[in-house]
C-alpha positions in Angstrom: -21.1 -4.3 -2.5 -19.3 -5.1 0.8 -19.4 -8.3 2.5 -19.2 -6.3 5.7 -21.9 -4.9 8.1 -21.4 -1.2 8.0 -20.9 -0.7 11.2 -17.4 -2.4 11.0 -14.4 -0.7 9.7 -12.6 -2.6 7.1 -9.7 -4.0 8.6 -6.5 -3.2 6.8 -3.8 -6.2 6.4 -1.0 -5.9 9.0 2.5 -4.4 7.9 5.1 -7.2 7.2 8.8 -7.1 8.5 9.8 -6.8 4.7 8.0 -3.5 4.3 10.3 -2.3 8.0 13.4 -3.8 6.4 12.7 -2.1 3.4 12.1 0.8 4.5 15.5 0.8 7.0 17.0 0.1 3.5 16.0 3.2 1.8 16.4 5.2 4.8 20.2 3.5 4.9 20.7 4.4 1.2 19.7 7.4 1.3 21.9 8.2 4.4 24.9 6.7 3.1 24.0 9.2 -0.2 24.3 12.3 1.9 27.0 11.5 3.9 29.0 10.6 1.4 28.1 13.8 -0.9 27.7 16.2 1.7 30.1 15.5 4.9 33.7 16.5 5.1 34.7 13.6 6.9 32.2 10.5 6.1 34.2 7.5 7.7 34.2 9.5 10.8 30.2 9.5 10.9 30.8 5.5 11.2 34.0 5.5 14.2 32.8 8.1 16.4 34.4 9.8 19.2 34.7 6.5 21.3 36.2 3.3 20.4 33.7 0.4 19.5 34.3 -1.1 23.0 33.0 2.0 24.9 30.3 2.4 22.1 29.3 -1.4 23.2 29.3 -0.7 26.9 28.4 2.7 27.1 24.9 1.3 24.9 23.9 -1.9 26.7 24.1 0.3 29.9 22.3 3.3 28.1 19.9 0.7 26.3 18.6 -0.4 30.0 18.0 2.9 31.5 16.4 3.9 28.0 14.5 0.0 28.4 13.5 1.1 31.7 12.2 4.6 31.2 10.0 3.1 27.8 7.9 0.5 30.2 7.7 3.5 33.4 6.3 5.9 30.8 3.9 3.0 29.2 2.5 2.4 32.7 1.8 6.3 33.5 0.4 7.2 30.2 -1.5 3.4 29.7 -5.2 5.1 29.9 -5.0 8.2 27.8 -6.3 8.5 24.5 -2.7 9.2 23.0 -1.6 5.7 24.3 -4.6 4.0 22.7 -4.0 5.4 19.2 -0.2 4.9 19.4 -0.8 1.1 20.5 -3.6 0.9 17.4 -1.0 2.3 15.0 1.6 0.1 16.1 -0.4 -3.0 16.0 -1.0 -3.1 12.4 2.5 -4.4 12.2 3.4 -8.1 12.0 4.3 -8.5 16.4 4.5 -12.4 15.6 7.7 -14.1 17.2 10.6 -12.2 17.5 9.8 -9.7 14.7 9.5 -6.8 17.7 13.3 -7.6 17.7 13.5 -7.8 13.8 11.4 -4.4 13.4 13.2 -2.3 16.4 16.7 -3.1 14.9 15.5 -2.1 11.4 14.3 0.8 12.7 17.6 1.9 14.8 19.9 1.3 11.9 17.9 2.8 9.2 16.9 6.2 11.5 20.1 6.5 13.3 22.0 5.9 9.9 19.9 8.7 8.7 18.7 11.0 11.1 21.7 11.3 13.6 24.9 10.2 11.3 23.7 11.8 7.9 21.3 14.6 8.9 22.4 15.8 12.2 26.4 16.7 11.3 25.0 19.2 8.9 21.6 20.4 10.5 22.5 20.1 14.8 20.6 18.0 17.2 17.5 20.3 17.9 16.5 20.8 14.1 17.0 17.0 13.1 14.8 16.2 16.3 12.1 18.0 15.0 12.4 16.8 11.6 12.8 13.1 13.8 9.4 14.3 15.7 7.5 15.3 12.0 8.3 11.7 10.9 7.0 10.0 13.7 3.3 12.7 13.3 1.6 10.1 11.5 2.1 7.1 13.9 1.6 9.1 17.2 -1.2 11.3 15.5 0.3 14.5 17.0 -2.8 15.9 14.9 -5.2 16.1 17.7 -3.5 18.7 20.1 -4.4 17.8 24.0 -2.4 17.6 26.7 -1.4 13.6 26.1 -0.6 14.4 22.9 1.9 17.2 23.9 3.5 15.1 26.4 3.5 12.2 24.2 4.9 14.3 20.8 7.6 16.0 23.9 8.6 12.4 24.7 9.4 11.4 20.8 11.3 14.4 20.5 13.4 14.2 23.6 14.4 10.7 22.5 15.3 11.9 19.9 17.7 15.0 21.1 19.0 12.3 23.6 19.7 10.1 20.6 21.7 12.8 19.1 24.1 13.7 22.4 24.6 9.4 22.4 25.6 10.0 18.7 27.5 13.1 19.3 29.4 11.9 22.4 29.9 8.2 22.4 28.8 7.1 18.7 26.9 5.6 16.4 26.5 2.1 17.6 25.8 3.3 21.4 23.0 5.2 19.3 21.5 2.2 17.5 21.8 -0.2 20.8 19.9 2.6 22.4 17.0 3.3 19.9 16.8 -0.7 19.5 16.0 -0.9 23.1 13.5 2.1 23.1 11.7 0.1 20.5 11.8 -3.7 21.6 9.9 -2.7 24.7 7.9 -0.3 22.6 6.6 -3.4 20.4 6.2 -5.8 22.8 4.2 -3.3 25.1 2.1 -3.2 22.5 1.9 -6.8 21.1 0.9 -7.8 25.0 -1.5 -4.9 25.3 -3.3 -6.7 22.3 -3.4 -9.9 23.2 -4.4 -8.6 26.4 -7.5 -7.1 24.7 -8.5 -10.3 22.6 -8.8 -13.0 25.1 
């Protein structure tokens, strides 16, 4: 029998950074798997078509725009339904200290390893977007189509098809710096949005 009124969902243990780094390990592995098996030119995926210099500038000036337009879309969509889920999926992770930091730039490596330089050189930037978007269902919950949710599920994806031109046209560490960004303010919207609620 449960120790817990009924009324009260059972609340499920928060996900640790080991379980993100993990998984941008696997996600790395299995990256480095298909471009090495299935690419004609697999150190290329790594150099890109800009030097690591202009990767470096070219992301910490992408990285704020991106940084900017994550909060500006938080504040316009912070009452719908769609922002409320997405902020109660994301809080189940560990937000303590700098692990926003930890999580976003586990998360860039492992996806852009795998969905821009491993994936998108054979499939194109529209398909691995989608596939990008499909990933992501579970944590938005694009299940429950409304208007927020279309907006919100169109956001993820055209991150995602922006992540790819950043890939395609300036590299793979402009790409990372980038998606780290989107994240960090993603997770610390979040970890203030919940903090906000319990006191």
């Amino acid at each position: 029998m449960s120790s817990q009124p009924p009324s009260q969902p059972q609340q499920r243990p928060p996900i640790r950074l080991t379980a993100q780094v993990l998984t941008c390990v696997s996600f790395s592995l299995l990256a480095l798997v298909i471009i090495f098996a299935a690419q004609d030119a697999p150190r290329a995926v790594f150099t890109g078509p800009m030097g690591w210099g202009s990767q470096l500038l070219f992301g910490l000036g992408l990285s704020a725009l991106a940084a900017v337009a994550s909060y500006v879309s938080f504040r316009l969509t912070a009452q719908s339904e769609a922002t409320r889920n997405t902020i109660t999926a994301y809080g189940r992770l560990d937000l303590s200290g700098l692990n926003p930091v930890w999580i976003s730039l586990a998360a860039a490596i492992g996806e852009e390893l795998l969905f821009r330089a491993a994936l998108q050189p054979l499939l194109g930037v529209w398909i691995t977007s989608l596939i990008f978007l499909l990933t992501h269902t579970p944590v938005y919950q694009f299940r429950k189509l409304n208007l927020a949710t279309l907006v919100q599920a169109a956001g993820v994806f055209g991150a995602s098809v922006a992540l790819g031109f950043i890939y395609q046209y300036v590299g793979l560490l402009a790409a990372v710096l980038v998606h780290t960004a989107l994240d960090v303010v993603g997770l610390y919207v979040v970890r203030n949005v919940l903090r906000g609620a319990r006191s």
